[in-house]
N, C-alpha and C positions, 0 to 999 in steps of 0.2 A: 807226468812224473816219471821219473825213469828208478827201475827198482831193480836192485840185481837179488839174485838167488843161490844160495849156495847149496846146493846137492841138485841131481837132475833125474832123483828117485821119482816115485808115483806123485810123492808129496809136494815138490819142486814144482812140479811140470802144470799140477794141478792148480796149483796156486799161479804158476805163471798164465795158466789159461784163463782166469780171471781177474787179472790185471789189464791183461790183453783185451778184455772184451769191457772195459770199461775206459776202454783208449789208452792207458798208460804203455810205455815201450821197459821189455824186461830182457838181461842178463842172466842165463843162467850160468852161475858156476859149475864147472866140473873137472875132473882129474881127465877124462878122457872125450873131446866135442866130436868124435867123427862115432862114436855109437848108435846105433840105427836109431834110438828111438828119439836121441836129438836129433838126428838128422831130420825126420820125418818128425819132426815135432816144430822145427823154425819151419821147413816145407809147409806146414799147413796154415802158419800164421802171417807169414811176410817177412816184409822190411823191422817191424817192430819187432821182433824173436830173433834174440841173438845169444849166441853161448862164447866162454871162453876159459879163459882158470878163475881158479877159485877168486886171486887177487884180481884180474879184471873187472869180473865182478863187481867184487867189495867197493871198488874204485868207482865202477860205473853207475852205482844205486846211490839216487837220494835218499831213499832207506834201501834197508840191506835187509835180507831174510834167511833167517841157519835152517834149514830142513835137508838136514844129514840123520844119519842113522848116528846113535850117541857115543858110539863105538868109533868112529871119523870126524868127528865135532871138533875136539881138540885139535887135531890135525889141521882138518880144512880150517879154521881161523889163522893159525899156524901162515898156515902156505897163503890164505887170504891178507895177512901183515893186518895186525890188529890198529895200526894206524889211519887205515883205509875207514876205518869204522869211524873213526873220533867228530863227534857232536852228530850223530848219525841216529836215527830211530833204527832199532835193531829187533825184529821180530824173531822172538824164540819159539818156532816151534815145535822141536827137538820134546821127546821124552828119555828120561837114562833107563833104557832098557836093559836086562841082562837076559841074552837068549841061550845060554848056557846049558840050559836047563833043556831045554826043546819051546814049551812054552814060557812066553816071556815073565820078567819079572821086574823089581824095580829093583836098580844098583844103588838107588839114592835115596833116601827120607830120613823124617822126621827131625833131622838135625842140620841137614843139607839138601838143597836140592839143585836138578841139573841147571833150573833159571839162575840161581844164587853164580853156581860153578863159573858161567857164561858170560855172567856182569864181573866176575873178579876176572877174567880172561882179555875182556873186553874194556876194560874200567873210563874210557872216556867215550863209550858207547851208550846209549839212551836205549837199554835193554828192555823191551815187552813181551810179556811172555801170552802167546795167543794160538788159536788153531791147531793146538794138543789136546783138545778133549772129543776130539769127533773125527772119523774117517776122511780122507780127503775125495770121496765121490762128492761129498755134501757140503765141502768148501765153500762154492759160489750158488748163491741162490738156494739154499736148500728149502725141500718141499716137502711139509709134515704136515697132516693133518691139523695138528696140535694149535699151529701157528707157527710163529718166527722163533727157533730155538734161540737158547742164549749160551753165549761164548760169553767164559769168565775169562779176565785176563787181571794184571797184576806186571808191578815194574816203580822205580824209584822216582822216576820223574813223569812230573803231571800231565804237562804241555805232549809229551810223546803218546801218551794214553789217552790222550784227545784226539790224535791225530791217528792213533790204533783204531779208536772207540769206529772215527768214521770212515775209516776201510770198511771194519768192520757191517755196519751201517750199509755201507755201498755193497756190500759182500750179501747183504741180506740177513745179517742175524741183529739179534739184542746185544748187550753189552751189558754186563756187571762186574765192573773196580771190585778189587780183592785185594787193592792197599801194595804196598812195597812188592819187591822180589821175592821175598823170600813166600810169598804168598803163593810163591811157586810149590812148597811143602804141603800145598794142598790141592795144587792144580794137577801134578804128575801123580798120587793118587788116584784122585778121580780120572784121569785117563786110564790107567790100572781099571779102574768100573768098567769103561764102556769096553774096554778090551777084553775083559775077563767074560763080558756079556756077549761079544760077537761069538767067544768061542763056545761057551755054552749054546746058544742059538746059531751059531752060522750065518749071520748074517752081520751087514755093518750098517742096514737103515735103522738106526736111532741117534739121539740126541737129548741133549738134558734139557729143561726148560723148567727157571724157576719160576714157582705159581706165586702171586700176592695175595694177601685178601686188606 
């Protein structure tokens, strides 16, 4: 499967290195490809790691993935032609941060959120909103005590969420449906939790995992 990536942050790069290692070939988006840590980021991977703009990208992924800072989101779609997107599984995993402040905050709830923003931006995109609720060291394979954490996600169509569900799946976590987009008004919260928890603690090893009985 070939996947393009739009942002070539931490979160990008991280996600690209687990696609890569489950054979898929990735695109990463960016405003600028000759920046060292691209450069030494396809260096390490091969033939399959490839960068270009944001639109080549969009263009080159059978699904697309936004992991921009929220602050560039609007933009890089923008510059990416929200056409490139159309009938495309689109992995949101962008939170609307406001760093304003020094420590972050959220720009968006309870009546909006940035996944909602992102499907009205994108409107012939197959929007999922996923890999917002936990640091990207623990992306692929993450190793907890606990067990297999669980990544909630949410989005309007089913068939995309199935096909989220088993990335996800191949990624190493659980999955738990959280219903439509807007289901995003409770996923960027709970991102807000684990963030607010690194910074009290210092650290970013955790993850949520819902218990059953």
């Amino acid at each position: 499967m070939k996947v393009g990536i739009l942002g070539s942050g931490d979160v990008g790069l991280k996600l690209g290195d687990g696609f890569l290692a489950l054979g898929h070939t990735v695109k990463i988006g960016t405003r600028n490809t000759s920046k060292e840590n691209i450069v030494s980021w396809i260096a390490r991977h091969g033939k399959d790691a490839t960068a270009g703009s944001f639109e080549e990208a969009a263009s080159f992924g059978d699904i697309v993935i936004l992991a921009t800072l929220w602050s560039g989101t609007e933009d890089a779609i923008k510059l990416a032609n929200p056409k490139n997107f159309a009938g495309k599984v689109t992995i949101d995993v962008t939170n609307p941060l406001d760093f304003s402040k020094g420590v972050p905050s959220l720009a968006l709830g309870h009546t909006n959120s940035g996944g909602e923003t992102v499907q009205k931006l994108l409107p012939e995109a197959k929007v999922v909103k996923a890999f917002n609720t936990v640091g990207n060291p623990h992306f692929f394979h993450p190793d907890f005590s606990g067990g297999l954490p669980t990544m909630f996600i949410c989005g309007n169509d089913s068939d995309a969420k199935k096909q989220v569900t088993q990335i996800l799946s191949d990624f190493g976590w659980e999955t738990v449906d959280m219903g439509g987009i807007e289901g995003s008004r409770l996923l960027e919260p709970l991102a807000m939790l684990w963030i607010n928890y690194y910074f009290k603690t210092n650290t970013g090893n955790h993850a949520f995992k819902l218990l059953r009985k």
